[in-house]
C-alpha positions as CSV (number, residue, x, y, z in Angstrom):
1,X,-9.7,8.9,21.7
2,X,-6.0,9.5,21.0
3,X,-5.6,11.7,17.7
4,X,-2.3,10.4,15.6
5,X,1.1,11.7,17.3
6,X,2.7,12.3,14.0
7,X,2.3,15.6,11.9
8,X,1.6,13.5,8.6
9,X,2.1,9.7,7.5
10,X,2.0,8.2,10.9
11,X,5.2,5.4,10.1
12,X,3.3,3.3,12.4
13,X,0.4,3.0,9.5
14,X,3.3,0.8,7.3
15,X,2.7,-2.4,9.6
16,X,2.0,-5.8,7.3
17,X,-0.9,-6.7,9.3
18,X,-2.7,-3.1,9.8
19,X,-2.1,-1.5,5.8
20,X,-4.1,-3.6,4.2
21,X,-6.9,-1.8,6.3
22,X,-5.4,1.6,5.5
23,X,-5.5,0.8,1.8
24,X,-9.0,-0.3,2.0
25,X,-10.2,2.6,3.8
26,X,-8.1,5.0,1.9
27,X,-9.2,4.1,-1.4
28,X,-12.8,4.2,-0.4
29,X,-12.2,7.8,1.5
30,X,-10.7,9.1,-1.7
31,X,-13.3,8.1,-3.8
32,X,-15.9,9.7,-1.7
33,X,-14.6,12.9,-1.2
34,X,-13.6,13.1,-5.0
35,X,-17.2,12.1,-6.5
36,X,-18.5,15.1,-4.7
37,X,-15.9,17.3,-6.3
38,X,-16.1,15.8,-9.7
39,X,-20.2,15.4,-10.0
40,X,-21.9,15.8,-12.5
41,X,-19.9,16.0,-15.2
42,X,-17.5,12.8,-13.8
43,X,-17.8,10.5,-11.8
44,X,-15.7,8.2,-9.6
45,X,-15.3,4.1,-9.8
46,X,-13.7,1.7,-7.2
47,X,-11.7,-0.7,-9.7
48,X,-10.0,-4.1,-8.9
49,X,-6.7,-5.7,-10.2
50,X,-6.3,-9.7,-8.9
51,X,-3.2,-11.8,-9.2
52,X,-1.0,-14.6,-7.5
53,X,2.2,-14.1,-6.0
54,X,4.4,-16.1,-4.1
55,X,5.0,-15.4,-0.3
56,X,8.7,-16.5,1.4
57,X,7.6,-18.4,4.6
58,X,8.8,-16.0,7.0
59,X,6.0,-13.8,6.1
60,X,3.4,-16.2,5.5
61,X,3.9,-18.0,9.3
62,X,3.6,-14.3,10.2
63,X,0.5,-13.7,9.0
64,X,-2.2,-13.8,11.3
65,X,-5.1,-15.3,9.4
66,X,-2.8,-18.5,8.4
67,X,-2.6,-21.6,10.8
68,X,0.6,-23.9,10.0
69,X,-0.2,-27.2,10.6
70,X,2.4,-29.9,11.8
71,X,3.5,-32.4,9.1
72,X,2.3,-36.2,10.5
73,X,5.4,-38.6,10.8
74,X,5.7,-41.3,8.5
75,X,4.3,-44.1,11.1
76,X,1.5,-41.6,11.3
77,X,0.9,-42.0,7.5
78,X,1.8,-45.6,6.7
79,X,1.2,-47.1,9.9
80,X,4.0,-49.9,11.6
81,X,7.1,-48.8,13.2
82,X,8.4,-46.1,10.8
83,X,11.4,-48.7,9.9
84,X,11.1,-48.8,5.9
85,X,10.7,-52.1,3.9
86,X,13.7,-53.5,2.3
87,X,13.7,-52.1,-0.9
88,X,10.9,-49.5,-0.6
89,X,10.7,-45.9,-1.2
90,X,10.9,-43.5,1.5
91,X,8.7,-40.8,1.8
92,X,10.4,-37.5,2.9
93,X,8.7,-34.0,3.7
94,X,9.5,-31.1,1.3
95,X,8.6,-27.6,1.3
96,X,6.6,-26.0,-1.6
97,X,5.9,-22.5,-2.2
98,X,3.3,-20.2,-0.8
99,X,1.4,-18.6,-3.5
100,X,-1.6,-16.0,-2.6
101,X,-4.2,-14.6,-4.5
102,X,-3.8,-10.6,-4.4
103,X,-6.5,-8.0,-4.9
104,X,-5.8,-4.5,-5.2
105,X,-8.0,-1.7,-5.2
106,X,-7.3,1.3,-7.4
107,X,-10.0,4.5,-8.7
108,X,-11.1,5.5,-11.9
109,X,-12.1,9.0,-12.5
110,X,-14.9,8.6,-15.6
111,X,-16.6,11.3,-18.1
112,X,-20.1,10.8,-17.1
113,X,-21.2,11.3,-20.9
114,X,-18.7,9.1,-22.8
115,X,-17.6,6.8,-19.6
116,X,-13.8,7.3,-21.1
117,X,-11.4,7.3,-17.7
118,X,-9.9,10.4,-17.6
119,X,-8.0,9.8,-14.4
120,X,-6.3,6.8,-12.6
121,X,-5.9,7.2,-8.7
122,X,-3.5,4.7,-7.1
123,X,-2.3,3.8,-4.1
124,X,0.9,2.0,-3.7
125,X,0.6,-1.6,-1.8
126,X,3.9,-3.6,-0.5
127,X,3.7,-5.9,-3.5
128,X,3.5,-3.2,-6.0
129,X,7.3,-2.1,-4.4
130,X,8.6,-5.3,-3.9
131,X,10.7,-7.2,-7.0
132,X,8.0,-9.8,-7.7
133,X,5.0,-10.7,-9.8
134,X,3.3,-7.6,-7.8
135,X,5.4,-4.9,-9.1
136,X,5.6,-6.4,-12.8
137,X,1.8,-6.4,-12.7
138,X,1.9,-3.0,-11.4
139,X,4.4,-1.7,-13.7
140,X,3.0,-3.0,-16.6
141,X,-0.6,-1.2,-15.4
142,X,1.9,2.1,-15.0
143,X,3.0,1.8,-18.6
144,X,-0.2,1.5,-20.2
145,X,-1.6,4.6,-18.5
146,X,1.5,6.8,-19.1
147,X,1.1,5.7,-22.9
148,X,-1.8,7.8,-23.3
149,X,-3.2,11.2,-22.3
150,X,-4.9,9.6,-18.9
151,X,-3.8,11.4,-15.8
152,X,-2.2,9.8,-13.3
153,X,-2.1,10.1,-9.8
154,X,0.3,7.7,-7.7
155,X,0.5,8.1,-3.8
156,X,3.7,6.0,-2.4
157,X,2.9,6.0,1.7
158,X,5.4,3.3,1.9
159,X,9.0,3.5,3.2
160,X,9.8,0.2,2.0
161,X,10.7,-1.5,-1.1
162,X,12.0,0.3,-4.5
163,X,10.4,3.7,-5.7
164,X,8.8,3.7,-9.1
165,X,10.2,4.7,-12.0
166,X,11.2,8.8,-13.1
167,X,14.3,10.3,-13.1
168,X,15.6,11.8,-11.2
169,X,15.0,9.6,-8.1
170,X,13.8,11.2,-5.0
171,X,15.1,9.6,-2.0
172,X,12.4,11.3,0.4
173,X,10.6,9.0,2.7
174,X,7.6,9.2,0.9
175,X,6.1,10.4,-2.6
176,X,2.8,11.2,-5.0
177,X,3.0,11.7,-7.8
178,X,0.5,13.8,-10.1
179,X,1.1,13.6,-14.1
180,X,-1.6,15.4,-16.1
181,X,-1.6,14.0,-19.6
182,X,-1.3,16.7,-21.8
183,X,2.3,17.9,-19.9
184,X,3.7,14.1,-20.7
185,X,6.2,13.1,-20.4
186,X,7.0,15.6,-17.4
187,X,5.3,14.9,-14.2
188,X,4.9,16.5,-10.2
189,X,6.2,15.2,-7.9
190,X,5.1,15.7,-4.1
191,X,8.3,14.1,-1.6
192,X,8.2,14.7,1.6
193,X,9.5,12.9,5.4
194,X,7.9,11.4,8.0
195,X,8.9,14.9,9.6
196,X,6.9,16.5,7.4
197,X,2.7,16.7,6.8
198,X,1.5,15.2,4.0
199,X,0.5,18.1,0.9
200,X,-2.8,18.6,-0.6
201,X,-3.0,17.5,-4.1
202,X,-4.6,18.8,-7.5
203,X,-6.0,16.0,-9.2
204,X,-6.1,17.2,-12.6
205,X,-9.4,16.0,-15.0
206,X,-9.5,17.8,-18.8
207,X,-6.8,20.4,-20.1
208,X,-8.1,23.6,-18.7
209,X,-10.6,22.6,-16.2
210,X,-10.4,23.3,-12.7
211,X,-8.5,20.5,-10.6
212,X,-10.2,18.8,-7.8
213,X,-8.5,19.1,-4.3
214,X,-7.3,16.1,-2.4
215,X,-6.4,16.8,1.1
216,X,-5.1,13.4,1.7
217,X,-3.2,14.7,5.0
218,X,-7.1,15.9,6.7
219,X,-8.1,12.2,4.8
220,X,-5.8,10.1,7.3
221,X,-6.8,12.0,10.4
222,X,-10.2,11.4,9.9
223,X,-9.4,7.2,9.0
224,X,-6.9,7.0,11.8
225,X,-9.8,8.2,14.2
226,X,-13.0,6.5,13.3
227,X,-10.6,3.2,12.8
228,X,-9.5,3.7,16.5
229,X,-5.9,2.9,15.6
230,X,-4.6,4.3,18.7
231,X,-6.0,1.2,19.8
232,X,-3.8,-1.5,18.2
233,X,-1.0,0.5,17.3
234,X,1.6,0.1,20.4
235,X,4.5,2.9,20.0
236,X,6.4,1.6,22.6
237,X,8.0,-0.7,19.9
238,X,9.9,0.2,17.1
239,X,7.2,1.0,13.1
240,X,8.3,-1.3,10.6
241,X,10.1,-1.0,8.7
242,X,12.6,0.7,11.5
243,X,13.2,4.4,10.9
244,X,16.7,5.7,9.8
245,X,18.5,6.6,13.2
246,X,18.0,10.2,13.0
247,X,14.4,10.0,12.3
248,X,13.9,7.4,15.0
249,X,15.2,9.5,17.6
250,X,13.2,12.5,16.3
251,X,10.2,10.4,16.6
252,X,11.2,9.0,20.4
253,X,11.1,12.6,21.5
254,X,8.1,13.4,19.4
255,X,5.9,10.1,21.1
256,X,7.1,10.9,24.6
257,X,6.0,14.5,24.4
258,X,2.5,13.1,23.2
259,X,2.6,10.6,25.8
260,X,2.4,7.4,23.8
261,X,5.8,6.5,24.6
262,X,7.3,6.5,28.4
């Protein structure tokens, strides 16, 4: 077993057709190692946010669950020669949209004796980034917690796609962010590089209790290993999305030295 190359987000972990198992396992890996933390006075719920979106067709032929099957030819349908009748509509093929039904995981941190959530764990999927239906669900979600005195905790593993909103904008590769309630409307805010390993995070509960730890760096490690990712993960080719040029050729040497890359 290969342990990941990279000293914290492993770039390689961005894919479209391997984060959808990183969310999954993240979200669950948080929740477990919070509830322990958090017990008995809280404790921590899996939640679920569905919607549709619509996919351009470049990414939906990409997909690997989704079979594209050929259009039949109009003698195929109607039979004869395929010359029209005098007179008589002629059918043509047209494209529609793809639309997809999106479910995305999120946690809840709950007082065990009043069930209110005290705390809303998220972390950030493509379509929450991406100008779409995704993000305005998302963002809509984002205002309704930052309304109230529910903390908030936002990890952004994603180089892709537009950063949420706070001001001022950090342009670092990644970013969490960790607003306790009662300090609204200020927030902190964790940015750091793919150069760089990921920090361990206070995940704040009531006003002068003691935050729980979230070392979501240690968290990855473990996921990236019992997941065998070093398996389908080839670095000979370039992550997606491509590094910046200086950071590519950082991570060339970086993979060679590990021996992942010849």
């Amino acid at each position: 077993m290969m342990p990941g190359p990279f000293p914290g987000m492993d770039p390689y972990l961005e894919g479209r057709n391997i984060w959808p198992d990183v969310h999954h396992r993240l979200i669950t890996a948080i929740g477990d190692v919070l509830a322990s933390q958090v017990a008995p006075a809280y404790y921590v719920r899996i939640e679920q946010r569905t919607y549709i979106i619509e996919m351009d067709r470049e990414e939906f032929v990409g997909r690997p669950d989704v079979a594209i099957i050929a259009a039949p030819s109009d003698t195929e349908l109607y039979g004869g020669s395929g010359v029209g009748t005098a007179g008589a509509s002629i059918a043509q093929t047209v494209n529609l949209p793809f639309f997809e039904k999106v479910r995305e995981g999120y946690l809840e941190i709950h007082d065990a004796r009043t069930h209110t959530v005290v705390t809303v764990i998220e972390v950030l999927s493509p379509s929450n980034k991406a100008l779409g239906a995704g993000r305005d669900e998302y963002e809509s979600k984002r205002r309704q917690v930052l309304a109230t005195l529910t903390n908030l905790v936002e990890i952004d593993l994603l180089r892709a796609g537009g950063p949420m909103e706070m001001q001022p904008l950090s342009k670092s590769n990644y970013r969490i962010l960790v607003r306790a309630g009662w300090e609204r409307p200020k927030a902190r805010l964790y940015a750091f590089s793919v150069r760089q390993p990921i920090p361990d995070l206070p995940v704040p509960l009531r006003r002068g209790e003691k935050k729980a730890l979230l070392s979501l760096g240690k968290l990855l490690s473990e996921i990236y290993d019992r997941a065998r990712y070093d398996i389908s993960i080839d670095y000979r080719q370039p992550p997606e999305p491509p590094l910046a040029p200086e950071d590519s050729a950082w991570a060339d040497e970086l993979l060679r030295a590990k021996g992942v890359r010849r």
